[in-house]
C-alpha positions in Angstrom: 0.0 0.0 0.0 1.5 3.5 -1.3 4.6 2.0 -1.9 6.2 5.4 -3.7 5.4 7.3 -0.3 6.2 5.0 2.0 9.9 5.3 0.3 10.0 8.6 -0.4 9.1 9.4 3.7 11.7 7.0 4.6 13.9 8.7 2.6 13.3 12.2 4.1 13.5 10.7 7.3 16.5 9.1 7.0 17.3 12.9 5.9 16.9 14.5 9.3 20.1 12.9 11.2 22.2 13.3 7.7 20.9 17.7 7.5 22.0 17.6 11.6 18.1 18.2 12.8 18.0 14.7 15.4 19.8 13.2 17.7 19.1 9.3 18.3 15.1 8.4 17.8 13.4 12.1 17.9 12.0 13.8 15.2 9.9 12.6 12.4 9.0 12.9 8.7 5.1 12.5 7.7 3.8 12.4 4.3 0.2 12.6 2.6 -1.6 10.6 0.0 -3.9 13.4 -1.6 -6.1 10.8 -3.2 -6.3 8.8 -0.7 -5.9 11.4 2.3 -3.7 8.5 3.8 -0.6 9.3 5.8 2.9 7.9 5.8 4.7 8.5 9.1 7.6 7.3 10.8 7.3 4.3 13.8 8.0 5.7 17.1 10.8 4.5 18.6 12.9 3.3 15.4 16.5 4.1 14.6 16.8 6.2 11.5 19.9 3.8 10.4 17.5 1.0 10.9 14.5 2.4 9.1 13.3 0.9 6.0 10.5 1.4 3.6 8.4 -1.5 4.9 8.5 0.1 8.7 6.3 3.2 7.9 3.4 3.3 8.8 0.0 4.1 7.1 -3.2 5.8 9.3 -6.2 7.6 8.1 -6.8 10.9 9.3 -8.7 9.9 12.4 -5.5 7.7 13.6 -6.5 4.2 12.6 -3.1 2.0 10.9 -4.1 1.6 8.1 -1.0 -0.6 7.2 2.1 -1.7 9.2 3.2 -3.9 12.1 4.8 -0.9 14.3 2.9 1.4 16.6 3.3 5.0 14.4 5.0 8.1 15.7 4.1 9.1 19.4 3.5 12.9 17.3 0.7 11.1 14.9 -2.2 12.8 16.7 -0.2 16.3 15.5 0.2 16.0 12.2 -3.3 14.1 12.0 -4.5 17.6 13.6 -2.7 19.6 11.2 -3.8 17.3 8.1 -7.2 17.8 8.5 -7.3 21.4 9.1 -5.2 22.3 6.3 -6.1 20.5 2.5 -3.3 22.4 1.4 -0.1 20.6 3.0 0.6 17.1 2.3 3.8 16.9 4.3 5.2 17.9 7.7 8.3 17.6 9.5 9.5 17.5 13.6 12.6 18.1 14.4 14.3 19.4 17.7 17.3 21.3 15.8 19.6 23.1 18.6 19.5 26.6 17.3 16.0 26.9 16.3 14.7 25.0 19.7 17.0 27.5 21.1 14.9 30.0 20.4 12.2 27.4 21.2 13.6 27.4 24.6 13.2 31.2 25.5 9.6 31.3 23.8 10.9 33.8 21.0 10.5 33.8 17.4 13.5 34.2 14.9 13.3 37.5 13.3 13.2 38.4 9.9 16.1 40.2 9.7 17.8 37.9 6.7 16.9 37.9 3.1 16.4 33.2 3.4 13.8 34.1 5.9 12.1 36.5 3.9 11.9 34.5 0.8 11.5 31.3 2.3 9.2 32.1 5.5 7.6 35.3 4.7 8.4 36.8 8.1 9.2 36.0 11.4 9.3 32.2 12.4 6.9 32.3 15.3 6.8 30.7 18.8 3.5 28.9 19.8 2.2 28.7 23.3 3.6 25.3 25.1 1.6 22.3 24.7 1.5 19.0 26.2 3.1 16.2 24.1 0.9 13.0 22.9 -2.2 14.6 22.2 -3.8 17.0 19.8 -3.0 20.2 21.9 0.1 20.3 19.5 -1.2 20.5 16.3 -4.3 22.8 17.7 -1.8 25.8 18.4 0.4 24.7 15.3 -3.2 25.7 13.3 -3.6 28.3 14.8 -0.2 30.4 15.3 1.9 29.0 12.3 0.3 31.6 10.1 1.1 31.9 6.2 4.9 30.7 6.4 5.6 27.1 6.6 7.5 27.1 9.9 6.9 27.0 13.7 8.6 27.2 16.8 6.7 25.7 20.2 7.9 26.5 23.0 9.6 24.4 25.1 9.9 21.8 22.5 11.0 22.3 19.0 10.2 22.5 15.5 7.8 22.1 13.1 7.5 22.8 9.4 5.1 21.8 6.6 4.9 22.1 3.0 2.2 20.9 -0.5 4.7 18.1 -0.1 7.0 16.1 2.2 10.4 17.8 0.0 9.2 21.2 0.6 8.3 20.7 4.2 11.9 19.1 4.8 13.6 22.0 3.0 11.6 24.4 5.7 12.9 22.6 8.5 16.4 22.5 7.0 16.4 26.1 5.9 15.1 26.9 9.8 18.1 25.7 11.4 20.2 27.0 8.8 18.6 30.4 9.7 18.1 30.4 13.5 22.2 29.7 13.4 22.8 32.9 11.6 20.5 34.6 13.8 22.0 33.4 16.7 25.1 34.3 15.8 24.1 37.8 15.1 22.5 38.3 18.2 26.2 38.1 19.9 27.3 40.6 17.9 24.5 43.7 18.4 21.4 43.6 17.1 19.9 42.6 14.0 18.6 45.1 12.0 14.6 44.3 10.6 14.2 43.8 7.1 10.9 46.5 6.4 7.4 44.2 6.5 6.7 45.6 2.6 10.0 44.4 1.4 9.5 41.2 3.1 6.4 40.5 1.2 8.2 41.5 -2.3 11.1 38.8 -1.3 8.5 35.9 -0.5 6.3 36.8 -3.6 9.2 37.1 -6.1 10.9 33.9 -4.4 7.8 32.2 -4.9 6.8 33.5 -8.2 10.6 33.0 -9.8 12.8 30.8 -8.0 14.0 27.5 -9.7 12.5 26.3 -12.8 
């Protein structure tokens, strides 16, 4: 059963530790069948060395397996959350990457004070309230503060991206480390200057509009 995606999410999991976003078991990489509305996620507890297309798991979107012998990602009842309120993203990523949990951990969001945060997130990454982990607290305030851009910082916890597809939302998460780093680092030496809201929106729309082929 959706052979294709069940690679293609081991893939991008096996991803995370190879980009530096996980230590050990944490994190995860979910992906969306958008005929189906099936979803591919990660077992909990599994080594990404040890992962393999046949260990992802399939559930519909009320949390049923669907397909698979493992119990699915302890964070399934987040992205189910997210999947159901938004038609419009088929993938979604967890990581807890140190610089942007760092930010995570002081409940502030990364400024937009670089041109990759403009034209990838549109503005600030934003911090979400803290949330109890397991249930579907998580993906209720990752609904309702992550906005337009396709990052979020909870606090307290991590990170959380998503994308139209399970690439795009793995590029976020990659591109939000990348970026909380650079922000970090600036912080220690004054402080960042704000890139204007109006050319913020110019940088997103002609990123969107232009970039790649």
């Amino acid at each position: 059963m959706l052979d294709e995606l069940k690679a293609l999410v081991c893939a991008l999991n096996k991803a995370l530790p190879r980009e530096g976003l996980v230590t050990m078991t944490s994190g995860n990489v979910s992906g969306r069948d958008p005929a189906s509305g099936l979803v591919a996620i990660k077992p909990s507890g599994v080594s990404f060395d040890a992962l393999t297309p046949e260990e992802i798991v399939i559930v519909d979107l009320a949390g049923n397996v669907v397909a698979g012998a493992r119990k699915p990602s302890v964070d399934t009842a987040t992205h189910l959350v997210v999947y159901r309120a938004r038609p419009d993203v088929n993938g979604m990523v967890h990581t807890h990457s140190n610089y942007a949990t760092a930010f995570a951990a002081v409940g502030k969001p990364i400024p937009a004070v670089l041109t990759a945060i403009a034209d990838e997130f549109g503005g600030p990454i934003p911090c979400g309230p803290y949330c109890q982990i397991g249930e579907e607290q998580i993906g209720e305030a990752i609904v309702a503060h992550i906005g337009n851009g396709p990052a979020i910082l909870l606090q307290n916890h991590g990170v959380f991206t998503v994308g139209p597809t399970p690439q795009t939302a793995l590029k976020a998460a990659v591109m939000c480390e990348d970026v909380a780093k650079t922000v970090y680092f600036a912080l220690q030496l004054g402080d960042p200057i704000p890139i204007p809201a109006e050319e913020v929106a110019r940088a997103n729309r002609r990123y969107a509009e232009k970039y790649g082929q």
